[in-house]
VMD Tcl script that builds the backbone (N, CA, C; Angstrom):
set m [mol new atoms 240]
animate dup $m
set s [atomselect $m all]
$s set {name element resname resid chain x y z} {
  {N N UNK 1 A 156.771 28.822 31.759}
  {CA C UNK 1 A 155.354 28.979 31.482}
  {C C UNK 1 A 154.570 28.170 32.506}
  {N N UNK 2 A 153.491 28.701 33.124}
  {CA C UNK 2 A 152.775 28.091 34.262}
  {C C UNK 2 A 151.422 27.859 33.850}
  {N N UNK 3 A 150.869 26.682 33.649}
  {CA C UNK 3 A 150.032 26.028 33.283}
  {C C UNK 3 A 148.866 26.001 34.604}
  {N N UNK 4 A 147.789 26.575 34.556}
  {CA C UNK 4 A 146.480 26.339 35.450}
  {C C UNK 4 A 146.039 25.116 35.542}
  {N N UNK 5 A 144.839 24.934 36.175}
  {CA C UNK 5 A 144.344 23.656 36.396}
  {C C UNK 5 A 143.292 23.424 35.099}
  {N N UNK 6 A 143.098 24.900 34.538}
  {CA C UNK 6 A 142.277 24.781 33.525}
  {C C UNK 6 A 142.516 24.191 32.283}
  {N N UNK 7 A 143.847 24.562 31.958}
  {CA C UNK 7 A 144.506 24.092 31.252}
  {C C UNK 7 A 144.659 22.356 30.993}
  {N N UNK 8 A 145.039 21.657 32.160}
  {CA C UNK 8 A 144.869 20.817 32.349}
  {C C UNK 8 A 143.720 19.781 32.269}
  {N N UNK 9 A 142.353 20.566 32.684}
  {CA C UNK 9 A 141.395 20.148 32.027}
  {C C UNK 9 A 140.799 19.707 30.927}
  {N N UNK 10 A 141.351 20.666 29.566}
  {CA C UNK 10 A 141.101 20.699 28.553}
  {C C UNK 10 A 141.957 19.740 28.080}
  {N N UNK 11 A 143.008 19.092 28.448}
  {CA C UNK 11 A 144.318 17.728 27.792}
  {C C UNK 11 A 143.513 17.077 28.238}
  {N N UNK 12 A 143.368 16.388 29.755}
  {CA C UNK 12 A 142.217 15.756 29.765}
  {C C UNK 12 A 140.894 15.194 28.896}
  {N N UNK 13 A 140.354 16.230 29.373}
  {CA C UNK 13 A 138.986 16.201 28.119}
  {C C UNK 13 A 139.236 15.466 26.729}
  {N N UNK 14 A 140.113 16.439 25.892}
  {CA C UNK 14 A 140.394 15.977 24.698}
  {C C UNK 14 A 141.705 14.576 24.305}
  {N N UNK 15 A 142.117 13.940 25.527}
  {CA C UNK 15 A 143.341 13.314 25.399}
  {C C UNK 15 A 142.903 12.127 26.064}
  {N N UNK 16 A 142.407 12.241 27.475}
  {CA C UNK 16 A 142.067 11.125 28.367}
  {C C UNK 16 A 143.653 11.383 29.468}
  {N N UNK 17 A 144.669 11.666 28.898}
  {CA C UNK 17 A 145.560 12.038 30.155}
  {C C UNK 17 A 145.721 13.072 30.852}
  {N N UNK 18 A 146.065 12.604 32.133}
  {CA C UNK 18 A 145.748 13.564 33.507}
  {C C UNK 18 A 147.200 13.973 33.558}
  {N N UNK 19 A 146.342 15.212 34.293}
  {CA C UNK 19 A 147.877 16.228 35.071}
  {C C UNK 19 A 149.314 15.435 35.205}
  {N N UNK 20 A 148.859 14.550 36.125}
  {CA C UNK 20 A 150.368 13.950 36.531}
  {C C UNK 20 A 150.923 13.064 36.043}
  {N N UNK 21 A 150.380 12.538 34.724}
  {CA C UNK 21 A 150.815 11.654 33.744}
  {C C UNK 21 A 151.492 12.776 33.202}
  {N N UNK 22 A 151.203 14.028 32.303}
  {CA C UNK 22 A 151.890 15.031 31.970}
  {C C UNK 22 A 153.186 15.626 32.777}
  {N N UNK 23 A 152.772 15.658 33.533}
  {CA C UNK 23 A 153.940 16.505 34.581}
  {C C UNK 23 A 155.049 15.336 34.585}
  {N N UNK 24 A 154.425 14.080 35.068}
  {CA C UNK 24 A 155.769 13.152 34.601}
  {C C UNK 24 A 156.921 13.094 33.724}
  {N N UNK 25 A 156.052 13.250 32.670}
  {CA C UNK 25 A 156.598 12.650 30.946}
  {C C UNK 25 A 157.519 14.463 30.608}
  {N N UNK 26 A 157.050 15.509 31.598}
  {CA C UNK 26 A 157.462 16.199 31.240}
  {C C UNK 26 A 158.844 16.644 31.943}
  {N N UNK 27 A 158.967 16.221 32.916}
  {CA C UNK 27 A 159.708 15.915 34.081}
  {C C UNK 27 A 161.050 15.209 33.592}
  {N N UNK 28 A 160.845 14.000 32.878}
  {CA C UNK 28 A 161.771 13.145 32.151}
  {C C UNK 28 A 162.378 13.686 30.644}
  {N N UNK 29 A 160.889 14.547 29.628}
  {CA C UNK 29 A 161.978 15.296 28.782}
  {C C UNK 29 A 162.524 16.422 29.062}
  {N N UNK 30 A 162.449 17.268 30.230}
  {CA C UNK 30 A 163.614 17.892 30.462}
  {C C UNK 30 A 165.057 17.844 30.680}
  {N N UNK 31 A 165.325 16.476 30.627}
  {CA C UNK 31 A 166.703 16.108 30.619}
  {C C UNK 31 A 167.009 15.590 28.863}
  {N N UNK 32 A 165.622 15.645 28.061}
  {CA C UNK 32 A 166.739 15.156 26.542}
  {C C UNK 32 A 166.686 15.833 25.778}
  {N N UNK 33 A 166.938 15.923 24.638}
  {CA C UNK 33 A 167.462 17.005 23.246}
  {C C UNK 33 A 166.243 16.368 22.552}
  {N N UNK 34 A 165.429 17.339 22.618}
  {CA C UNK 34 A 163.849 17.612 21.784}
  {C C UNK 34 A 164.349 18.175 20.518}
  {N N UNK 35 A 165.722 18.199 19.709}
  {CA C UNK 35 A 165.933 18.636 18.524}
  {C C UNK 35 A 166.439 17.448 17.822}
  {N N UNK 36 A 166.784 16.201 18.861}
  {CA C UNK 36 A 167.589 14.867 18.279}
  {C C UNK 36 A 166.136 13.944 17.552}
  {N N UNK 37 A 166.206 13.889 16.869}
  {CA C UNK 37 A 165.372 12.849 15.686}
  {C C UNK 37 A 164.790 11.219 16.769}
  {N N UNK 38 A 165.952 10.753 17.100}
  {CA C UNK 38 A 165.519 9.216 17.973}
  {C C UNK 38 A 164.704 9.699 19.183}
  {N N UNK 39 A 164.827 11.003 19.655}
  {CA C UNK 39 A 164.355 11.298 21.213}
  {C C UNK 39 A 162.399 11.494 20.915}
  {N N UNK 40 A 162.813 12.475 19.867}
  {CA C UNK 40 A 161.607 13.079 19.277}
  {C C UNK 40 A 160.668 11.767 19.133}
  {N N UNK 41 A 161.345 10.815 18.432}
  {CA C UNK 41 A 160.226 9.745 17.648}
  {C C UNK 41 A 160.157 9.230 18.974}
  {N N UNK 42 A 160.447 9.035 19.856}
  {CA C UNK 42 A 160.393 7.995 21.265}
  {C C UNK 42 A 158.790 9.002 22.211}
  {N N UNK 43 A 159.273 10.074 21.936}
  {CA C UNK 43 A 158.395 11.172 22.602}
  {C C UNK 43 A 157.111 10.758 21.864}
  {N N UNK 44 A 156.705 10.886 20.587}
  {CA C UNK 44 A 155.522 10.725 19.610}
  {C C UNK 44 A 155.021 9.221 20.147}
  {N N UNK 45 A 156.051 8.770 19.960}
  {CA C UNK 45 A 155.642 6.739 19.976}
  {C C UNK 45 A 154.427 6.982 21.998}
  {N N UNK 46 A 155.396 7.526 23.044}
  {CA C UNK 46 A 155.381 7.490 23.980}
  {C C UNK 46 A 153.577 8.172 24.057}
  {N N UNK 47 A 153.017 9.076 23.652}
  {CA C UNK 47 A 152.439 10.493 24.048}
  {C C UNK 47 A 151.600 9.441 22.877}
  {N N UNK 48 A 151.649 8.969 21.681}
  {CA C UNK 48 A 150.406 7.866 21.068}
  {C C UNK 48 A 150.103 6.843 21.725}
  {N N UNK 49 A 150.722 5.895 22.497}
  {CA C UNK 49 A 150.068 5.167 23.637}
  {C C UNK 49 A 149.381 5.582 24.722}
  {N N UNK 50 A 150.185 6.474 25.113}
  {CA C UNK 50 A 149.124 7.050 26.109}
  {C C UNK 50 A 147.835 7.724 26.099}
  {N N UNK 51 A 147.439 8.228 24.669}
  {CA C UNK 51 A 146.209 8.832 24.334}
  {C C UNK 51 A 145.392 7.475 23.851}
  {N N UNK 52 A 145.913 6.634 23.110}
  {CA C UNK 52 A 145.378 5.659 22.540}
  {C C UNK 52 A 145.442 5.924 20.902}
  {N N UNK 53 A 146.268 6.938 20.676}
  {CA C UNK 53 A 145.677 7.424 19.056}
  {C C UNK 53 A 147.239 7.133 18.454}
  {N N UNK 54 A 147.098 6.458 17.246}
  {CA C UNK 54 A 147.723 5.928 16.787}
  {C C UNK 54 A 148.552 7.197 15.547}
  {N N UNK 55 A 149.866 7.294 14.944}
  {CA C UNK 55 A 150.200 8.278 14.982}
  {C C UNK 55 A 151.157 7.815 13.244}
  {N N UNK 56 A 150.585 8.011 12.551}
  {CA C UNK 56 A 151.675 7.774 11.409}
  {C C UNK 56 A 153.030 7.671 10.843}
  {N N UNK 57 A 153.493 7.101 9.993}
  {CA C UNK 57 A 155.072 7.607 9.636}
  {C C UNK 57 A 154.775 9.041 9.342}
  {N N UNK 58 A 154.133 9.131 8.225}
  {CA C UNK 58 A 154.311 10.627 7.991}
  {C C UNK 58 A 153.792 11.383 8.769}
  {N N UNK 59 A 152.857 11.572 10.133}
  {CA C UNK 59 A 152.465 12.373 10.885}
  {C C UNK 59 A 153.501 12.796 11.816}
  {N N UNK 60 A 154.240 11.588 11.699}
  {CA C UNK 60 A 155.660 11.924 12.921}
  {C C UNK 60 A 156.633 12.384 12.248}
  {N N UNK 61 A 156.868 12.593 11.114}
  {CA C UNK 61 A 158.012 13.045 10.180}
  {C C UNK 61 A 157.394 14.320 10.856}
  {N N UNK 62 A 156.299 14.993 10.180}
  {CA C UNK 62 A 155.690 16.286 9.816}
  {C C UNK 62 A 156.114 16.612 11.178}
  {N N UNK 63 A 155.741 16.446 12.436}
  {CA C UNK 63 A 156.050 16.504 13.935}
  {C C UNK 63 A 157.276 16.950 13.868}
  {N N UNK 64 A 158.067 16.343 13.891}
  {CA C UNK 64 A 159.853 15.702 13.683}
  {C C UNK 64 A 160.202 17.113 13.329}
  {N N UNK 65 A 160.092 17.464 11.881}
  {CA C UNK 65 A 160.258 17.973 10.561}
  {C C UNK 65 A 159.495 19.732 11.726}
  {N N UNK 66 A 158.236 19.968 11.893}
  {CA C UNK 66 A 158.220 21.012 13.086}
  {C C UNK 66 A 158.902 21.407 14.155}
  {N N UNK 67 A 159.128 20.329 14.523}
  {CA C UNK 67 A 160.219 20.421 16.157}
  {C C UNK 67 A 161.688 20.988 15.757}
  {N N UNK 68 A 162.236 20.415 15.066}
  {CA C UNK 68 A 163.623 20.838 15.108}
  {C C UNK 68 A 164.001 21.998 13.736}
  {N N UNK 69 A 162.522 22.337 13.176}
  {CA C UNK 69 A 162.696 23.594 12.822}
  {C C UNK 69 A 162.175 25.057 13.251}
  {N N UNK 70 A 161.418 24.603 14.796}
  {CA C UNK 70 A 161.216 25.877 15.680}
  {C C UNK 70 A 159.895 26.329 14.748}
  {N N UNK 71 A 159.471 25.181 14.460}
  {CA C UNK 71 A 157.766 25.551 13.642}
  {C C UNK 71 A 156.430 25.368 14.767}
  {N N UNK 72 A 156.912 24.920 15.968}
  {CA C UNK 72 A 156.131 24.786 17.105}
  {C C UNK 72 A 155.630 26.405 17.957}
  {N N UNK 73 A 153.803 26.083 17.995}
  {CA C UNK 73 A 153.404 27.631 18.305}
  {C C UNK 73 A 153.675 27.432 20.248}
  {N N UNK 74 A 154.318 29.102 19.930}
  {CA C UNK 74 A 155.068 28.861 21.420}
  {C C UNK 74 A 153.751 28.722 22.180}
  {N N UNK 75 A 152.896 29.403 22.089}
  {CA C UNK 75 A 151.765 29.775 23.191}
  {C C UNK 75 A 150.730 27.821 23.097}
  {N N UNK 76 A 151.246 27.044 24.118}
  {CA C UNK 76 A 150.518 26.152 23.827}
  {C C UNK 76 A 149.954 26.073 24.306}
  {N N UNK 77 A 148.747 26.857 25.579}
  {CA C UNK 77 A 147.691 27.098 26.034}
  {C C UNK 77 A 146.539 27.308 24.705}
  {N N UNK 78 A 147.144 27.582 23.448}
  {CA C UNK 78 A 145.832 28.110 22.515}
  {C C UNK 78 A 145.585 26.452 21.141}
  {N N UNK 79 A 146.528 25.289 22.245}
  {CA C UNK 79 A 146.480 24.079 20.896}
  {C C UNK 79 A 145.480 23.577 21.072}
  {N N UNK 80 A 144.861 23.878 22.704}
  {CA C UNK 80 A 143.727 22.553 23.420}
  {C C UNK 80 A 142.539 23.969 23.171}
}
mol reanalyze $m
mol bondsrecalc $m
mol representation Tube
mol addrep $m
């Protein structure tokens, strides 16, 4: 999936992180298992510092609890 610059704009806007903070972080979970529970919570912990927004037990379960049941909407151009 190929992401525009527009796209990018809108994480921005609503996040405060830029393109290549993304492309990084995304860069690095392509090498781990986004279905393993410890990776997932490291990802949430990681992606709440960097926005500044602080992220619950139960918001990261619910996350967690989405991810590794393929409850994630594929088209994520339509989340921002």
């Amino acid at each position: 999936m190929a992401f525009n610059d527009k796209f990018f704009d809108k994480v921005k806007k609503r996040s405060g992180v830029d393109k290549n903070t993304i492309l990084g972080l995304a860069k690095k979970l392509q090498e781990k298992d986004l279905k393993d529970e410890g990776t997932l919570r490291e990802v949430i912990q990681t992606l709440s510092n960097m926005t500044g927004k602080g992220v619950s037990k139960e918001q990261e379960d619910k996350i967690i609890n989405a991810v590794v049941n393929d409850k994630v909407p594929k088209d994520m151009g339509n989340m921002f």
